[in-house]
C-alpha positions, 0 to 999 in steps of 0.5 A: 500500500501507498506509504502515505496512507494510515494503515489503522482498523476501521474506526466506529462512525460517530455522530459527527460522520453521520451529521456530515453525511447527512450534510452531503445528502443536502447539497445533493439534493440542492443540485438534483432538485435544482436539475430538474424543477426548472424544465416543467416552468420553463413556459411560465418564466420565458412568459413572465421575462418575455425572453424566446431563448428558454432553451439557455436557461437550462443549458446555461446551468448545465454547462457551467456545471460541467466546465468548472467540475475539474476545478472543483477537485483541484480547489479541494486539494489546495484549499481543504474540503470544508471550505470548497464545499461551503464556498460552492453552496454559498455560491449556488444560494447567491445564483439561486437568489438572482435567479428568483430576483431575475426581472430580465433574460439576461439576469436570469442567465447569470443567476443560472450560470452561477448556480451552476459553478456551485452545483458542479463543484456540489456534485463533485466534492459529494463524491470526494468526501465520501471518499475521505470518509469512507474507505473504497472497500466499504463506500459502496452502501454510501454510494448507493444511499447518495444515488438514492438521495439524487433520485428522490429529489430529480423525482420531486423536482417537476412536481414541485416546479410545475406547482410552483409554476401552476400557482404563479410563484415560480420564483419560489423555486429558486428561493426556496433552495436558500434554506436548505442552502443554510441547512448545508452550510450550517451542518458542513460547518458544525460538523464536517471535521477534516485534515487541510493543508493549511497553504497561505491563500497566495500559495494556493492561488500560485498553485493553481492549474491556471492554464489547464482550467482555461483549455478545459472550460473554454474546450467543455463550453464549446464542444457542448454548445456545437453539439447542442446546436447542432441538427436541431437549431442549426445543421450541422454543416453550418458555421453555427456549429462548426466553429464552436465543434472545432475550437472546442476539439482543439482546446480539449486536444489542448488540455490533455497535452498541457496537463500531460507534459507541461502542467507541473499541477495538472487538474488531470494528471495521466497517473489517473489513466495508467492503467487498464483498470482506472481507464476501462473504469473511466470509459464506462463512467462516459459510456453509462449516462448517455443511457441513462439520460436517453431513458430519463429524457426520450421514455416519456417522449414514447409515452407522450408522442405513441400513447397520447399520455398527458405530462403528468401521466407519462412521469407516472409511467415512466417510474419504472426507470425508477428501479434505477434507485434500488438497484445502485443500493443493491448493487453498493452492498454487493460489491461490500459484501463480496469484495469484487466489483467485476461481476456486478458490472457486467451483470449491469451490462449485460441487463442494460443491453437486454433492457435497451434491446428489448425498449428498441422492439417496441412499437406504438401499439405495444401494450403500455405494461410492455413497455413499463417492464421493460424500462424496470429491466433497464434500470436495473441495469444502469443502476449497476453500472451508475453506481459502481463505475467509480471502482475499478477507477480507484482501486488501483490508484493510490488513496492520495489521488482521491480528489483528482480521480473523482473531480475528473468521474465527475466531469467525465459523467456530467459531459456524457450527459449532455451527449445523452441528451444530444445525441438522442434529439439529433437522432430523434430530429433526423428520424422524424423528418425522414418519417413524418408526411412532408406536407405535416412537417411544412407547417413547422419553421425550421430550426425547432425541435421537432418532437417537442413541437409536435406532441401538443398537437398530437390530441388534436389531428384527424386520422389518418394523419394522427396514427401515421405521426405515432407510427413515426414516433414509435420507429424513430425512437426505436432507431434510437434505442437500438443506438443505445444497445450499441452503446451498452455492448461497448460499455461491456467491451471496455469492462471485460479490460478491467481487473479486480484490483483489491480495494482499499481498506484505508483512506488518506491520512491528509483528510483523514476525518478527525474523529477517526484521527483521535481515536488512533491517538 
């Protein structure tokens, strides 16, 4: 084991663990509801600020949270856990309060730009306490028990932004994280103890990866706008989404040389991917939630645009997916109880396949408990593989490198996101425009996202025409699903080149909680 670790029992888990754990639930919690509440408002505020761009107000928030996720890891290493994660919630309660104050479009953005910062440093020292507080062998109950956290609040999200929107106090869901951002802040301050490095603030700063944070964010924001643009607002020959697709490639390409051979503190140091393990473990991390956010995202466009389901019955139906939750638990207490992870994660891959197949069969006359059942088996599935990926990452990397390791899991998975979501509305776009009469079709401008334009006039048309657009729909979504099986068989493929590597029975000693420390004094 690495000489900078502590080799020590495990110690009890006292009060203040199981205060600063509920702490980490909070913040969570914060980013999940803040992720999802937004998007069943979203008419009701563009209405109110008389702004078109509603499409920014929940891209503003995604890309900022992605782009500044490797940093987050980096201020944590420098500057110590504790002040990181109450700074970040401090800064997502500041963007919250402009948003729910926002009297124009552009205020609103920055609100949600801001609240974004905060957000993905949240996500991304979630993931790194634990890792401080719960040695790798042990964490997967943990892991399991945050992804349950996550799911709950996403889960109530729309119900509560829809109310809130319905009542005419959309600003409320903005205001309403400045208590629970308090909440945070005051369980994280009381009880959150932890070793910190105690750099002087210039030392820091002058440590600090300056130019690598650069690339990475300005490389992250523009890859992501190209291909948000791109095959819904803009073709994707145009200079639109070519310019930002290019830079954005360069600064990548950019970032990974800088941080292998110039950065003398890089945010991403190769260490993290020198082995096959760590590698296969990070690719699963970027292959696993373009799944899933394809699931959360295009299951209720079937629902909606083959079934005629109402919003809110198509959340109802789509709770299947919500297997997801139990699945990460049970997954978690296998790999504790059985000490590998190999097996578990191919049983995830293998369900994910079986699910994604048996979803790209069904059709828009395919009975609604179908289609129910085999999202559960999907779930499951994703479940596995969404809460176990982070172990082959890190038990062949030394416990020192937890900080790194997990900002870049994080940043790795909040990026596939936003291709799950991309990915899905291009191949979806595509597939309506070949399949739908051309003469329905010429009603609509170009530039507009077809399925979300379409599905409220569903109810509406006469047949023919009404079965021909379900019919087009249900095949559409079929292509994409059988995309998504793809995907989840070369997320199988890159597992098959991990090894079980023995987990760590220990955590770092430089951030050891100290509760545990005194009890080995």
């Amino acid at each position: 084991m690495d000489s900078e670790t502590t080799h020590h029992p495990k110690p009890a888990r006292g009060l203040n663990f199981w205060m600063s754990f509920v702490s980490l639930c909070t913040a969570l919690a914060l980013f999940a509801l803040e992720l999802t509440s937004v998007s069943t408002a979203l008419p009701t505020i563009v209405d109110d600020l008389h702004t078109s761009e509603f499409a920014w107000i929940g891209a503003s928030y995604a890309l900022s949270s992605t782009a500044f996720l490797p940093l987050s890891g980096r201020l944590a290493q420098i500057f110590g856990r504790k002040p990181t994660l109450i700074s970040a919630v401090l800064i997502f309660a500041i963007g919250s309060a402009l948003c729910g104050a926002a009297v124009s479009q552009s205020m609103m953005l920055i609100g949600r730009t801001v609240q974004g910062v905060g957000g993905g440093a949240i996500v991304a020292l979630g993931d790194i306490l634990l890792g401080d507080l719960v040695p790798l062998r042990d964490r997967g109950l943990f892991f399991g028990l945050l992804g349950l956290t996550w799911s709950i609040a996403a889960a109530s999200g729309p119900v509560i932004g829809g109310s809130l929107a319905s009542a005419g106090a959309w600003r409320w869901i903005f205001y309403l994280n400045l208590p629970l951002c308090g909440v945070s802040i005051l369980l994280s301050a009381v009880f959150l103890h932890l070793r910190s490095p105690n750099i002087p603030i210039r030392e820091g700063i002058t440590r600090m990866d300056w130019s690598g944070n650069f690339l990475v964010v300005a490389g992250s924001t523009l890859f992501a706008i190209a291909i948000t643009w791109g095959g819904v607002r803009y073709a994707w020959d145009t200079a639109h989404v070519l310019v930002p697709l290019c830079l954005g490639i360069v600064s990548l390409v950019a970032f990974f040389l800088y941080e292998g051979y110039m950065a003398t503190e890089p945010i991403v140091p190769f260490l993290l991917m020198s082995n096959r393990t760590s590698a296969s473990g990070y690719l699963q991390d970027f292959i696993s939630p373009v799944v899933v956010l394809a699931a959360v995202y295009f299951i209720p466009i079937y629902y909606q645009g083959c079934k005629d389901s109402s919003p809110l019955t198509s959340g109802v139906q789509m709770l299947g997916f919500a297997s997801i939750s139990p699945a990460s638990i049970v997954a978690g207490v296998t790999v504790v109880a059985t000490q590998k992870y190999r097996p578990s994660l191919w049983f995830g891959w293998c369900l994910t396949i079986v699910g994604t197949v048996l979803i790209s069969t069904v059709h828009a006359d395919t009975p609604s408990a179908v289609m129910i059942g085999y999202t559960i088996v999907t779930g499951v599935g994703a479940g596995f593989v969404y809460a176990l990926a982070q172990f082959p990452v890190q038990a062949p990397l030394p416990v020192t490198e937890n900080a790194r390791s997990l900002a870049f899991f994080a940043f790795l998975r909040a990026f596939s996101s936003i291709w799950g979501i991309t990915i899905g509305n291009t191949i979806l776009q595509n597939a309506l425009t070949s399949r739908l009469p051309a003469e329905f079709l010429a009603q609509f401008p170009d530039g507009v996202s077809l399925a979300y334009t379409i599905i409220p006039e569903i109810p509406q048309l006469a047949q023919p025409l009404k079965d021909q657009v379900r019919v087009a729909f249900a095949d559409s979504l079929q292509l994409l699903w059988k995309i998504m099986a793809g995907l989840a068989g070369a997320g199988l493929f890159v597992s098959l080149f991990m090894q079980e590597v023995p987990m760590h029975a220990i955590t770092d000693e430089d951030w050891a909680a100290e509760e545990a420390t005194k009890e080995q004094t």
